[in-house]
ROSE-4610 file (N, C-alpha, C; in Angstrom, 1 decimal, always signed):
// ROSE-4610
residu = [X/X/X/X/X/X/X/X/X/X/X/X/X/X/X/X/X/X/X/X/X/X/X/X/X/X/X/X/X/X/X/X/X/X/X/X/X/X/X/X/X/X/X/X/X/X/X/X/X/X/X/X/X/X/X/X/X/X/X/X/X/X/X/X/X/X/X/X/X/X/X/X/X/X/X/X/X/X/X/X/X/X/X/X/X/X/X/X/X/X/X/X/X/X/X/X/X/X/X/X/X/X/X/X/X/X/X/X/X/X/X/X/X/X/X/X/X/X/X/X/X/X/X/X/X/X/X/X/X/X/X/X/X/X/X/X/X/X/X/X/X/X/X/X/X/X/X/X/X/X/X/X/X/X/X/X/X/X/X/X/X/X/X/X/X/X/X/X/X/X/X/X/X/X/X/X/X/X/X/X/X/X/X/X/X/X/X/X/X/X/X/X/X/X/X/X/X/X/X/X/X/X/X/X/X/X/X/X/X/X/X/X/X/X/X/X/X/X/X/X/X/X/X/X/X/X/X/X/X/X/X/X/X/X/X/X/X/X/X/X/X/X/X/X/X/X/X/X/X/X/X/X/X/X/X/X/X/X/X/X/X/X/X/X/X/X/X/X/X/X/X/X/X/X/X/X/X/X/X/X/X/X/X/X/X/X/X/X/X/X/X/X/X/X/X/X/X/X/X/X/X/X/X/X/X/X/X/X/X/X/X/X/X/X/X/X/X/X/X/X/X/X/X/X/X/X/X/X/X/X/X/X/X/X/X/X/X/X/X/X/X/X/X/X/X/X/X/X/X/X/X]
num = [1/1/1/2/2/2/3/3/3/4/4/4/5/5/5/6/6/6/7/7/7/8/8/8/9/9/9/10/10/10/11/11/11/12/12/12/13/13/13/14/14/14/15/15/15/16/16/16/17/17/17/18/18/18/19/19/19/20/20/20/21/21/21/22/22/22/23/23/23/24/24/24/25/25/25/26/26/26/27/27/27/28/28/28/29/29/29/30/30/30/31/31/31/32/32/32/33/33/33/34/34/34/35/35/35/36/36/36/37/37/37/38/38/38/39/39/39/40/40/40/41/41/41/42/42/42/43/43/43/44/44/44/45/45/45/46/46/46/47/47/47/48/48/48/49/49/49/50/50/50/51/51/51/52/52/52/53/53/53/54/54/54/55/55/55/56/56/56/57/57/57/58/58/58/59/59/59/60/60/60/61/61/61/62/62/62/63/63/63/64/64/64/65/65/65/66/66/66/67/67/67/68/68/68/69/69/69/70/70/70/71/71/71/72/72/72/73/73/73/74/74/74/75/75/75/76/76/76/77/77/77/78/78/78/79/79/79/80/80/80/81/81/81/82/82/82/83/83/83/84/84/84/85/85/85/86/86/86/87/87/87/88/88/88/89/89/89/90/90/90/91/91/91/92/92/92/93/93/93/94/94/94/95/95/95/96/96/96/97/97/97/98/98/98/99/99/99/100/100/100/101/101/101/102/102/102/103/103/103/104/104/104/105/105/105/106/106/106/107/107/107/108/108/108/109/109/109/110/110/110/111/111/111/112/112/112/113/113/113/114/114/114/115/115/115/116/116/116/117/117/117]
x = [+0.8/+0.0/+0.9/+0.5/+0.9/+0.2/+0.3/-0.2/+0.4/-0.6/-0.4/-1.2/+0.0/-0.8/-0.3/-1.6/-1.1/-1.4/-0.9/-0.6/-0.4/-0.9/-0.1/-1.0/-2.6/-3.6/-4.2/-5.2/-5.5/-6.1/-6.3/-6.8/-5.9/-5.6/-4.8/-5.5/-4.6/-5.7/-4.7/-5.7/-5.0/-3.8/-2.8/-1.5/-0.2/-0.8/-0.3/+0.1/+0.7/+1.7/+1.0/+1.0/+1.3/+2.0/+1.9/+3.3/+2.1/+1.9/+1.5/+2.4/+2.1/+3.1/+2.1/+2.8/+2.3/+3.6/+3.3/+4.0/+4.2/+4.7/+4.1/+4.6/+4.5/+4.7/+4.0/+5.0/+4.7/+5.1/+4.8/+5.4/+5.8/+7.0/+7.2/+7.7/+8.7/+9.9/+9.4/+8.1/+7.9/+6.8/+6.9/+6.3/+7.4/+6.9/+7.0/+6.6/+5.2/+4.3/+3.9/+3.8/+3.3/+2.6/+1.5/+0.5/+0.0/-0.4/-1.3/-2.4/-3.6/-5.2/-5.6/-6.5/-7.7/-8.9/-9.9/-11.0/-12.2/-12.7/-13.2/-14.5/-15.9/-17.1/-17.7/-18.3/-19.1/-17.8/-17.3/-16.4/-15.6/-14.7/-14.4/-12.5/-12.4/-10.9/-10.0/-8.9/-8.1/-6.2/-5.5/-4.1/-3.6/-3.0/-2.5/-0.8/+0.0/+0.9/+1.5/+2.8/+2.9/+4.5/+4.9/+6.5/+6.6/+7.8/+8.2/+9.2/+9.2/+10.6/+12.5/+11.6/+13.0/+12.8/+12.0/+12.6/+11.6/+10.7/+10.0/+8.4/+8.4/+7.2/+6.1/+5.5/+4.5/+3.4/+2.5/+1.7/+0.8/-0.9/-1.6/-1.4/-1.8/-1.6/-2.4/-2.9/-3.5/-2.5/-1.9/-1.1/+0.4/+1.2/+2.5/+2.8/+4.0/+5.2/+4.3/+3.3/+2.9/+3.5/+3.1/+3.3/+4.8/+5.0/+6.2/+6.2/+6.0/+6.1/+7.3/+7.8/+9.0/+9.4/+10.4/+10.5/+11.2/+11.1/+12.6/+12.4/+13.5/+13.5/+13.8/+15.2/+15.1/+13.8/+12.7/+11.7/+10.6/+10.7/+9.7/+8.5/+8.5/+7.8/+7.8/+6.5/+6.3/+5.7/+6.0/+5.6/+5.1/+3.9/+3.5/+3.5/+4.1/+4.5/+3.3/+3.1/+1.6/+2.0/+2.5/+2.6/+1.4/+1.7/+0.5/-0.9/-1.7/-2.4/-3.9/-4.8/-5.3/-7.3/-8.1/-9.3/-9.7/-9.6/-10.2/-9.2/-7.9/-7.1/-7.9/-8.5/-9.8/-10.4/-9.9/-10.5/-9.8/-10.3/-9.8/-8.5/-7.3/-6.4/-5.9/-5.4/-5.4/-3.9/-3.2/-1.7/-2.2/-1.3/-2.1/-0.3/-0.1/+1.3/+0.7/+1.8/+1.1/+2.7/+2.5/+3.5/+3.3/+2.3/+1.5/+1.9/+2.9/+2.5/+1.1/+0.8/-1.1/-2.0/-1.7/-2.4/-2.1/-2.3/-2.4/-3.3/-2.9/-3.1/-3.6/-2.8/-3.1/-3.3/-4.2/-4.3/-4.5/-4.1/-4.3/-5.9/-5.7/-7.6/-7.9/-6.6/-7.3/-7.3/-6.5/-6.6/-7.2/-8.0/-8.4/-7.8/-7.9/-7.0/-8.3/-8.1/-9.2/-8.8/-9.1/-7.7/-8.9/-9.2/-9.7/-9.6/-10.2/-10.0/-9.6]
y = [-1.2/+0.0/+1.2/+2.1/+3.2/+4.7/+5.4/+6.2/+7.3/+8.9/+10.1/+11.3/+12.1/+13.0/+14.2/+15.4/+16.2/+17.7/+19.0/+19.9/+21.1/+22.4/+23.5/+24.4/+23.8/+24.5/+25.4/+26.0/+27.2/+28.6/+29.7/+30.9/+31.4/+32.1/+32.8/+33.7/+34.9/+35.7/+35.1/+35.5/+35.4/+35.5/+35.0/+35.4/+35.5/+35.0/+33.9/+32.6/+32.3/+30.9/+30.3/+29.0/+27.8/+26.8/+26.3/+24.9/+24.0/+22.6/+21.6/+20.8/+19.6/+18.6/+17.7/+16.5/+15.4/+14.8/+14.1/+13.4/+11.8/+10.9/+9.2/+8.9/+7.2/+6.7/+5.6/+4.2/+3.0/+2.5/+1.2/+1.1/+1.5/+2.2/+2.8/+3.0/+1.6/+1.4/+1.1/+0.4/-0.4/+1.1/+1.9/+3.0/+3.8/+4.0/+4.3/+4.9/+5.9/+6.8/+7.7/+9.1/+10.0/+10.8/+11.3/+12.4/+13.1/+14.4/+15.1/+15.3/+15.4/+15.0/+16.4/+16.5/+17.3/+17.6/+17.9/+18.0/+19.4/+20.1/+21.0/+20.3/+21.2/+21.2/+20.9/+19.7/+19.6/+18.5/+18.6/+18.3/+17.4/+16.2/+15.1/+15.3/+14.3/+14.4/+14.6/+15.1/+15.3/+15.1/+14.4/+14.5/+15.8/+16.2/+17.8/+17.4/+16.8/+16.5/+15.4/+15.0/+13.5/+13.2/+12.4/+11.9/+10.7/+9.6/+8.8/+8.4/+7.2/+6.9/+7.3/+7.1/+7.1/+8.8/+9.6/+11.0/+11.6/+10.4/+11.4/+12.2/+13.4/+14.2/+14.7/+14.4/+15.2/+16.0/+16.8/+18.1/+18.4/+18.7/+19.1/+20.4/+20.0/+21.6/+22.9/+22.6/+24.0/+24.5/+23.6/+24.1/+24.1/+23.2/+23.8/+25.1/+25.1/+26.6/+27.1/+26.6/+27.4/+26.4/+24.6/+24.1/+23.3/+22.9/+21.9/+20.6/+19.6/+18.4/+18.2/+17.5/+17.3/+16.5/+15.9/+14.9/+15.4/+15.2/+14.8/+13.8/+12.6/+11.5/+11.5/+12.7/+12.1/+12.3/+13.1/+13.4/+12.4/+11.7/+10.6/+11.9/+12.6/+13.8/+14.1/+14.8/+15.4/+16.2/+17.0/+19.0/+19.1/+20.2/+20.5/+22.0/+22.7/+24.1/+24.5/+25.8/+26.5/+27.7/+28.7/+29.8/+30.3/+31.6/+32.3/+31.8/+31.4/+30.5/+31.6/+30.5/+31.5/+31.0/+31.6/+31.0/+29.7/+29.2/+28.1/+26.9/+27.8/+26.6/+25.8/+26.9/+26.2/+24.6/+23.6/+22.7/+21.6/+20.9/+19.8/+19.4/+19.1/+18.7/+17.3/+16.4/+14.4/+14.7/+13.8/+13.3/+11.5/+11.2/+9.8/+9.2/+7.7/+7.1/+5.6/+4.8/+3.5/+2.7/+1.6/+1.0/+0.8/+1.0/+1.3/+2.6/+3.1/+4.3/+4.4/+5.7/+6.3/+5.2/+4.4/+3.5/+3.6/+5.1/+5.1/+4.2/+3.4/+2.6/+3.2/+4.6/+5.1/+6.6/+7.5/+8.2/+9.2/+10.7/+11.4/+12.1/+12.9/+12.8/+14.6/+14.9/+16.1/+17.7/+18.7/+19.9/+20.7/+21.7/+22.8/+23.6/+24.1/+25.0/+26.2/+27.5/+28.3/+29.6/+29.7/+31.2/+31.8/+33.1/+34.0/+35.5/+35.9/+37.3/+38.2]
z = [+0.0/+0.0/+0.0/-0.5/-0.8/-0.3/+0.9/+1.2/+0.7/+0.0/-0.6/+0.2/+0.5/+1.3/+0.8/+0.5/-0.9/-0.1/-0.1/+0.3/-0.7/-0.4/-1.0/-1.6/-2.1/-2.4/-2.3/-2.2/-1.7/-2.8/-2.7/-3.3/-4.1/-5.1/-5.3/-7.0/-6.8/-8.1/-9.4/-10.3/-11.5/-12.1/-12.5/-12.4/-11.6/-10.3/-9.7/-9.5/-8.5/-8.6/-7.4/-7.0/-6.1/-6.6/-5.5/-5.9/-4.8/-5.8/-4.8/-4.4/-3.2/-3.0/-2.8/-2.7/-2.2/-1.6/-0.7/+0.2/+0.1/-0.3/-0.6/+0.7/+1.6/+2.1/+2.0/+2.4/+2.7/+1.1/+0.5/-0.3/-1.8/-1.8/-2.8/-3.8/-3.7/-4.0/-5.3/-6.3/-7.3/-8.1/-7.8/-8.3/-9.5/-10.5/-11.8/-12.6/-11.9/-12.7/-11.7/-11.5/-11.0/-11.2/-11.3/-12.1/-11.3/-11.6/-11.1/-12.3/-11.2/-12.1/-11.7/-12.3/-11.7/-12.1/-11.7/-12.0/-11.5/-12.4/-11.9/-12.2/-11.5/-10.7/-12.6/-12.6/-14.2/-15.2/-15.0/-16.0/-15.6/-16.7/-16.4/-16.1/-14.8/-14.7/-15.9/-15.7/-16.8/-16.1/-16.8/-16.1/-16.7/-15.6/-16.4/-16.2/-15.1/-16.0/-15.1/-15.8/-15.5/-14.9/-14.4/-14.6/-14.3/-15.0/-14.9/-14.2/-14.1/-12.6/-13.9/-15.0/-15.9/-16.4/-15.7/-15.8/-17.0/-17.8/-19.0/-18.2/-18.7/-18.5/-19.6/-18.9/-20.2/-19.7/-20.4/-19.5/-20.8/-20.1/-20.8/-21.2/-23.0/-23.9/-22.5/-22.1/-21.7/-20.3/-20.1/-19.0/-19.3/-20.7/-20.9/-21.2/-20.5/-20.2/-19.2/-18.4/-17.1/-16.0/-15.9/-15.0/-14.6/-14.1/-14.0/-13.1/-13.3/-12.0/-11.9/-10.4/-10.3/-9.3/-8.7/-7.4/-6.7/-5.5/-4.7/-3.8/-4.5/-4.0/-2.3/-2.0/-0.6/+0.6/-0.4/+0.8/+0.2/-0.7/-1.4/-2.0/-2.5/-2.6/-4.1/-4.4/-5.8/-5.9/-6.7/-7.0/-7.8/-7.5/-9.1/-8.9/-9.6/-9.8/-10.6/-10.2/-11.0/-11.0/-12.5/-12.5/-13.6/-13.8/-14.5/-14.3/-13.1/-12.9/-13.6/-14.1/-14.8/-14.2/-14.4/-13.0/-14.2/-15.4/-15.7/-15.0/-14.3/-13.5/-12.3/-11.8/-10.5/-10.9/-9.8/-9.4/-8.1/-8.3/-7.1/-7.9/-7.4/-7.6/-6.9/-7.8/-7.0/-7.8/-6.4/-6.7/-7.1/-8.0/-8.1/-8.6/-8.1/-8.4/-8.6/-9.3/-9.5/-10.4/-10.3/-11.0/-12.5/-13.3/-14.9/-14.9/-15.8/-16.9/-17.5/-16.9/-17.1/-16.1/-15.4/-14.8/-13.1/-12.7/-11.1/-10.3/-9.1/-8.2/-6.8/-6.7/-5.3/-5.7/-4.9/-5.1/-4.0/-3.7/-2.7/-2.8/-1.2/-1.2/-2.4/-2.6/-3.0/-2.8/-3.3/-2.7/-3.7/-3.0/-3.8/-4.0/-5.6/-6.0/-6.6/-6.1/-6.6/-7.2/-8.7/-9.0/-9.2/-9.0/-8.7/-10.1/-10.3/-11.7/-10.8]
């Protein structure tokens, strides 16, 4: 099992930054895929961006050159950087990891992200 505990969300106006985290713990060692999802209020989950244990990323057209995911192994931890945030950025944001590329297993409970005009 794999526990994800996700941090860093919150308000912010238009054109502003946050940075989320998630935290993993318990077994982690066979994990290989990393994503951040998200979902706004009506509308269906979407990954907005991704990383691999062998380093490849990839990120929804609507959020490249704004976002960045990223690790640091010695805290078992993953970021997701959010600049120029813009208010169709608003929604629930899920840290989700799994041993399948695109195929998360565990998933965090969720932080709200709310950009504001």
């Amino acid at each position: 099992q794999v526990q994800l505990v996700e941090s860093g969300g919150g308000l912010v106006q238009a054109g502003g930054s946050l940075r989320l985290s998630c935290a993993a713990s318990g077994n982690i060692f066979n994990i290989n895929f990393m994503g951040w999802y998200r979902q706004a209020p009506g509308k269906q989950r979407e990954l907005v961006a991704s990383l691999t244990s062998a380093g490849s990323t990839r990120y929804a057209d609507s959020v490249k050159g704004r976002f960045t995911i990223s690790r640091d192994n010695a805290k078992n931890t993953v970021y997701l950087q959010m600049n120029s945030l813009k208010p169709e950025d608003t929604a629930v944001y899920y840290c989700a990891v799994g041993e399948r590329i695109y195929y998360p297993s565990y998933w965090g409970q969720g932080t709200q992200v709310t950009v504001s005009t």
